[in-house]
BALO-609608 format. One line per 5 residues: number of its first residue (from 0); their letters; for each residue x, y, z of C-alpha. Coordinates in steps of 0.2 Angstrom, whole numbers, plus 5000, padded with zeros to 4 digits. Each point is the difference from the previous one (the first is absolute). Layout:
BEGIN
NUM) A) X:Y:Z  ...
//
This chain:
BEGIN
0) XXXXX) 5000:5000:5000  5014:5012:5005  5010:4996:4984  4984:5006:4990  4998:5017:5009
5) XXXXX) 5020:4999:4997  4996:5000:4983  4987:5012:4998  5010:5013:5009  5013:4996:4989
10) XXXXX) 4992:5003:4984  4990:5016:5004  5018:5007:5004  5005:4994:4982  4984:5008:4992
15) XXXXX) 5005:5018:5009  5016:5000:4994  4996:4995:4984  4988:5015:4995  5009:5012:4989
20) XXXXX) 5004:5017:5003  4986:5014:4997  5010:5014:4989  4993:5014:4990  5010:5009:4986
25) XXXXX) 4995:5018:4995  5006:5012:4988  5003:5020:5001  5004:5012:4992  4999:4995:4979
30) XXXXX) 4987:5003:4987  4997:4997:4984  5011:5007:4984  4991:4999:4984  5011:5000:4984
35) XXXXX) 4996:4997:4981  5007:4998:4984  4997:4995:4983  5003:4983:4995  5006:4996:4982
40) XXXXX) 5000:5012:4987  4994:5018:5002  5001:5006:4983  4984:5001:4991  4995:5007:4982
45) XXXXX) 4986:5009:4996  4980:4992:4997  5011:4986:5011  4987:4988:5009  5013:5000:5015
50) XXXXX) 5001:4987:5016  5012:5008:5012  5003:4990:5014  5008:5005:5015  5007:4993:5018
55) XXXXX) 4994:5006:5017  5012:4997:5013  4997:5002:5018  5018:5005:5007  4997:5004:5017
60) XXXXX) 5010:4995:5016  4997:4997:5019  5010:5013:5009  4997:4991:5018  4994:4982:5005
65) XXXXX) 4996:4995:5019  5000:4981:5004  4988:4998:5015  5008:4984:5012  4989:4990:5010
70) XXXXX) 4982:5003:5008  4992:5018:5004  5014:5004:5014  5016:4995:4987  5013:5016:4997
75) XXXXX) 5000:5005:4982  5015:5000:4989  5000:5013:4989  5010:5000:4982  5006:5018:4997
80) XXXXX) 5002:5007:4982  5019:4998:5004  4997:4983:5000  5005:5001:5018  4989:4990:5015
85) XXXXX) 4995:5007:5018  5005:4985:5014  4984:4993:5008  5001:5011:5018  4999:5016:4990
90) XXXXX) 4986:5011:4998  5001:5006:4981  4985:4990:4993  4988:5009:5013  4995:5012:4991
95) XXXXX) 4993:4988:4986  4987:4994:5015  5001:4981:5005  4991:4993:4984  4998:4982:5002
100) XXXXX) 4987:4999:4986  5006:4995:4983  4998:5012:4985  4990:4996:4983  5011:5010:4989
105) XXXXX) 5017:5009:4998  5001:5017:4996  5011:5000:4986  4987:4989:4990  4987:5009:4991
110) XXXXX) 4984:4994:4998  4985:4999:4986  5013:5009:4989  4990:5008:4985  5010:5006:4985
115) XXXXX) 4995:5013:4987  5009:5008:4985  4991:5018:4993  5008:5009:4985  5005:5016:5003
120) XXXXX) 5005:5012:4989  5004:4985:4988  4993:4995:4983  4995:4982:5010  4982:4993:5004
125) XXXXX) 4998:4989:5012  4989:4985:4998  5004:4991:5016  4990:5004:5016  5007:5001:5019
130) XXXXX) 5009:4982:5004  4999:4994:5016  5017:4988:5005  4996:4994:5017  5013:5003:5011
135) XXXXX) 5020:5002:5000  5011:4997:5012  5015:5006:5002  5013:4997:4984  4984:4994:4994
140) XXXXX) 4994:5005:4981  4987:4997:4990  5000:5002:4980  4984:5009:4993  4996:5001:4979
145) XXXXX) 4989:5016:4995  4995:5002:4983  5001:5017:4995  4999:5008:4979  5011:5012:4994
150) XXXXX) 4991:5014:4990  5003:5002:4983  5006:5019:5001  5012:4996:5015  5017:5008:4998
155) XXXXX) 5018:4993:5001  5005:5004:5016  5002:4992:5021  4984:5002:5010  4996:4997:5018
160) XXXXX) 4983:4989:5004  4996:5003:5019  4998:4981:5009  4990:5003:5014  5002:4987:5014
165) XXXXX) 4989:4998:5014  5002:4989:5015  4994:4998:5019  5014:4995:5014  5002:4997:5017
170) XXXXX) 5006:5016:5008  5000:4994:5019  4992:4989:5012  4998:5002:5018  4995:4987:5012
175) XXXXX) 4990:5010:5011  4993:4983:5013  5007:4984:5000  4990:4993:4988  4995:5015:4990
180) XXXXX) 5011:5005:4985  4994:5017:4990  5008:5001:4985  5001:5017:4988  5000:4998:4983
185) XXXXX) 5003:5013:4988  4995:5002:4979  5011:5010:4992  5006:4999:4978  5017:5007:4993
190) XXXXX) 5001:5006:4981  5014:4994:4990  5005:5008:4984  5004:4988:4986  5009:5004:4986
195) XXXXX) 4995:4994:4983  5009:5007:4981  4990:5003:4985  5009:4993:4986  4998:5010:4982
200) XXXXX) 4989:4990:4986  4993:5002:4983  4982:5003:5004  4988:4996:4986  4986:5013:4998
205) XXXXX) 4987:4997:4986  4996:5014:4992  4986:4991:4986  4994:4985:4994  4993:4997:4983
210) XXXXX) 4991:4985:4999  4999:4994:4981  4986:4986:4993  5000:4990:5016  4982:4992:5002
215) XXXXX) 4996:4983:5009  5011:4984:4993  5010:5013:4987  5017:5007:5000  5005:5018:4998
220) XXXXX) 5012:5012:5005  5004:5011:5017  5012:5016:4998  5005:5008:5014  5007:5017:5006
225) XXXXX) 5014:4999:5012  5007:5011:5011  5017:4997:5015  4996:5011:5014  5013:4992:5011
230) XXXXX) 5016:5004:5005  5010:4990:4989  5005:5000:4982  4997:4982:4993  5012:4992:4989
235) XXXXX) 4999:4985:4986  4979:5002:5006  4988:4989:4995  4979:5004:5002  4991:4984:5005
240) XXXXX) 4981:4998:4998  4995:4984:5012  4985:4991:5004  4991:5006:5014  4994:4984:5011
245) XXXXX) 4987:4993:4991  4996:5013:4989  4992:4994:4983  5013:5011:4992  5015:4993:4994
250) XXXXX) 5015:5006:4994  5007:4992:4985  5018:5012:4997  5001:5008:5015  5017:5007:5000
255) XXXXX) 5006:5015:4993  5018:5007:5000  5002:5017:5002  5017:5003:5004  5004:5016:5012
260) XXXXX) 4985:5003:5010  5006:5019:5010  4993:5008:5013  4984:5008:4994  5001:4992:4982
265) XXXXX) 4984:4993:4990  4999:4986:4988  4987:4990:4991  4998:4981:4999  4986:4991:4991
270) XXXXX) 4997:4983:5004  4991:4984:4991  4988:4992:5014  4986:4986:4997  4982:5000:5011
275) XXXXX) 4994:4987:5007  4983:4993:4993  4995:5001:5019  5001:5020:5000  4986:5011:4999
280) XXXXX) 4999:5016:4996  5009:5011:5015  5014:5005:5004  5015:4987:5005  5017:5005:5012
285) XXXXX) 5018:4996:4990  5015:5002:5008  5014:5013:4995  5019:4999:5005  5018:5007:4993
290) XXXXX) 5016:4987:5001  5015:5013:4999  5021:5001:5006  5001:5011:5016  5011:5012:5005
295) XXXXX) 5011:4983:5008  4999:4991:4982  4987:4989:5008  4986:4994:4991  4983:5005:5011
300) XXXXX) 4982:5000:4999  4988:5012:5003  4987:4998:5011  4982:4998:4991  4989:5012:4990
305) XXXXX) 4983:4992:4998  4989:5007:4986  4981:4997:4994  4998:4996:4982  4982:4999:4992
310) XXXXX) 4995:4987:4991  4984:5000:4989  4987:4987:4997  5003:4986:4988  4996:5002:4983
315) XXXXX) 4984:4998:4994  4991:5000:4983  4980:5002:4997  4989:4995:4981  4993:5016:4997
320) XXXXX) 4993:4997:4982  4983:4992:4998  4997:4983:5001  5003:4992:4979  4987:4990:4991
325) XXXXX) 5002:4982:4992  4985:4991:4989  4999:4981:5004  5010:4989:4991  5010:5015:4991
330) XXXXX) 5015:5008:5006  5007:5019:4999  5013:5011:5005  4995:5007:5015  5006:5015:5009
335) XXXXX) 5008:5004:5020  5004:5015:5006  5011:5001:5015  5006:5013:5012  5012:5000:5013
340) XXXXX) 4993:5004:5016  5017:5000:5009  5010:5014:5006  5016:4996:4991  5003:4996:4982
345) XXXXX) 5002:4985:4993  5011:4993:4986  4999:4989:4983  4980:4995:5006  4994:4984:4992
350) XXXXX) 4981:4995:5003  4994:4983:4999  4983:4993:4999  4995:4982:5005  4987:4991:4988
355) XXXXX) 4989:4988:5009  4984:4992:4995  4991:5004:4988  5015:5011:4995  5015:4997:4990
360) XXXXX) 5013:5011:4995  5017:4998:4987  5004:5016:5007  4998:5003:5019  5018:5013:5002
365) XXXXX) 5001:5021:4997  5014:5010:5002  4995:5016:5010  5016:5008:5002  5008:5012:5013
370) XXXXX) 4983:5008:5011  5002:5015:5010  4987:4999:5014  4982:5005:4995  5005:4997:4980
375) XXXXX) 4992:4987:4991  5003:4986:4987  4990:4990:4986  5002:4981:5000  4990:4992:4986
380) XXXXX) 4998:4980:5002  4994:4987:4985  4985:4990:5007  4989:4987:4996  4982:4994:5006
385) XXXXX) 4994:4985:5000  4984:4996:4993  4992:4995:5013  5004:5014:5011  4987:5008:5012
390) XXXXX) 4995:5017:4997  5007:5010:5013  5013:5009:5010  5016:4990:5003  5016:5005:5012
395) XXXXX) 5017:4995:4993  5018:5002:5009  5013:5012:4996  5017:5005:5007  5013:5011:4994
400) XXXXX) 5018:4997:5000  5012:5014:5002  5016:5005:5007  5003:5014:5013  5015:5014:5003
405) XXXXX) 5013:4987:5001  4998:4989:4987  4991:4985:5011  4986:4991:4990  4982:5000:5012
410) XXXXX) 4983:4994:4996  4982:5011:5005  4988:4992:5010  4985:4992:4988  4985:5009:4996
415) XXXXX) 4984:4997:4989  4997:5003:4982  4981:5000:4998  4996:4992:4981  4981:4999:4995
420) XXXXX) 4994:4986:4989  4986:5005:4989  4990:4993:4987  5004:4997:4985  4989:5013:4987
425) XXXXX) 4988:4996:4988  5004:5000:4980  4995:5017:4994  4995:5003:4979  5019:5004:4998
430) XXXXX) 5006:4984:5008  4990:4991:4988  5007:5009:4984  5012:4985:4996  4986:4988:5003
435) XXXXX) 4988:5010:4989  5015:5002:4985  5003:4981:5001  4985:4995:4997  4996:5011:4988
440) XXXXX) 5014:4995:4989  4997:4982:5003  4982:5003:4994  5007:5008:4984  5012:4989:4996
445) XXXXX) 4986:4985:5001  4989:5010:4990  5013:5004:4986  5004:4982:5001  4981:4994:4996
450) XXXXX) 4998:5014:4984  5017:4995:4994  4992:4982:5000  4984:5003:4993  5006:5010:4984
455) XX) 5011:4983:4996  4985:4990:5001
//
């Protein structure tokens, strides 16, 4: 029994000296310091979709940390700025209060850490809202990307865009009771300059745009006026027309050379494009940009001028003569005028009938010629009808072949040709003329015949 109680003793004794020792570590003195800089390049041209990204850093330092030994009663040991330590039996941690209760932050960490970037006096808009980055500790950093467009019209130069950084921190904390902490937090923001450079760029300015014989599923011609309003003088320069996304309009020689391409200078281009037989008639974005030898000898790019080119409807043609008439079981030359209904002209036109039952035709093609929009044009077609024809109204296909502005062979939608089959006419006292004459003559040569006969008898 005694060796039990023994025992017991023995191991509540082990237990106690066993627990570990209660300490508290607290920082004074330090606060955040916020820097930022660009990351990368910060060199943009002009009309430049730009991403700048930039590092936050978070170099603040703890001037004084205190060590708190053992249970409310322990002596402090405080760690100077010098680095230096006070012994246990001294009295310099007293003024810091007997703090026992651990602290939730640091003071050199700042917390909920927004970032946002404004432009200034700077040729820049800023796409990106207020970022928030959390918290940074210190020689903590964070990286954050903001989207930002250079204008067209900026100028070569360095320009300042103001980062504003805002933050909350732990100023102080006192322990005013053993087990109450208050703690003083405090919001505060810092703007930081950043400094970007403007690179000088041949700007594309367009100054006109002809659109020439472009309708749905056609090809034409686009000339445009040019005009460099950058800062740079473009060498070995070459104008590019280019597809804009999915825009029905497509370039098909979409280079021109132009050679030096100064400041303030103005050139033509004309280009060959196709559209789509998806378009409609509207007006469709292209894309406009000038390939030159910089300043450097580098070959560059410029940035993108995008342009609307109209396009007209497709071509159209319409039957404006009156419908032509056939007898049953006869054929005839009959007549078509066409007109072209379309906003552009059209080139070496060819009509072509079809012939379907009760119809035939041994000539069924026209040639039209070139047709201006709104002129006309006189098809005439050899037909037949058979003789068991109905008398009425029949629709016939046609279509017309042409070729457009650049040469390319296209085919009109069909349309009707409305024929009339009527009834063959009754002989009139003209028609039967020749009967009349034959019979007559047959008559008199029978007679002759008989009195010749007669006078041998």
């Amino acid at each position: 029994m005694n060796y039990r109680r023994i025992s017991l003793v023995f191991l509540v004794c082990l237990l106690v000296c066993t627990l570990p020792v209660m300490g508290v570590t607290t920082y004074f003195g330090g606060s955040p310091q916020m820097t930022a800089s660009v990351s990368g390049t910060n060199e943009f041209t002009p009309g430049e979709d730009a991403v700048i990204t930039v590092v936050v850093q978070n170099r603040g330092v703890n001037s004084m940390k205190t060590d708190w030994i053992g249970g409310n009663t322990a002596t402090p040991v405080t760690t100077r700025p010098d680095l230096s330590r006070d012994n246990y039996d001294n009295n310099y941690g007293v003024w810091q209060g007997s703090g026992t209760i651990p602290r939730d932050d640091v003071p050199t960490t700042a917390k909920m850490v927004t970032v946002s970037l404004a432009s200034g006096n700077a040729p820049v808009i800023v796409k990106s809202d207020p970022q928030n980055i959390g918290d940074l500790a210190s020689a903590g950093s964070q990286t954050v990307t903001i989207l930002t467009k250079i204008t067209n019209q900026a100028r070569e130069g360095e320009y300042q865009l103001p980062l504003t950084i805002e933050y909350t921190y732990l100023k102080n904390a006192d322990q005013v009771a053993a087990d109450v902490l208050q703690n003083n937090y405090v919001t505060t923001s810092e703007t930081i300059p950043l400094t970007i450079r403007i690179k000088p760029e041949v700007q594309i300015e367009v100054i006109d745009v002809v659109a020439e014989n472009l309708s749905v599923g056609t090809g034409g011609f686009v000339t445009l006026t040019i005009k460099n309003p950058g800062f740079e003088d473009g060498k070995k320069a070459t104008v590019r027309l280019l597809r804009n996304g999915n825009s029905p309009i497509i370039p098909t020689d979409s280079s021109v050379f132009i050679g030096d391409f100064p400041r303030d200078g103005v050139v033509t281009c004309r280009y060959k494009v196709g559209i789509s037989t998806e378009a409609g008639k509207q007006t469709y974005p292209v894309d406009v940009a000038v390939t030159y030898e910089n300043r450097l000898g580098e070959v560059v790019t410029s940035g993108l001028e995008t342009i609307g080119i109209p396009v007209g409807g497709k071509v159209t043609f319409a039957v404006v003569s009156a419908p032509p008439e056939i007898s049953a079981g006869s054929d005839a030359t009959i007549t078509v005028q066409y007109q072209n209904t379309g906003e552009i002209p059209v080139y070496a036109a060819q009509s072509r009938i079809s012939a379907v039952s009760p119809f035939s035709s041994t000539d069924n093609t026209a040639y039209l010629g070139d047709l201006k929009p709104g002129e006309t044009a006189t098809a005439r077609y050899l037909m037949a009808a058979a003789g068991d024809a109905a008398v009425k109204e029949y629709f016939l296909d046609t279509e017309i072949r042409y070729r457009d502005a650049l040469d390319n062979s296209q085919v009109s939608d069909s349309s009707k040709v409305p024929v009339r089959v009527v009834e063959k006419p009754m002989a009139g006292i003209f028609d039967l003329l020749p009967a009349l004459g034959v019979i007559v003559l047959v008559a008199f040569v029978a007679g002759y015949y008989l009195l010749v006969m007669r006078k041998k008898k």
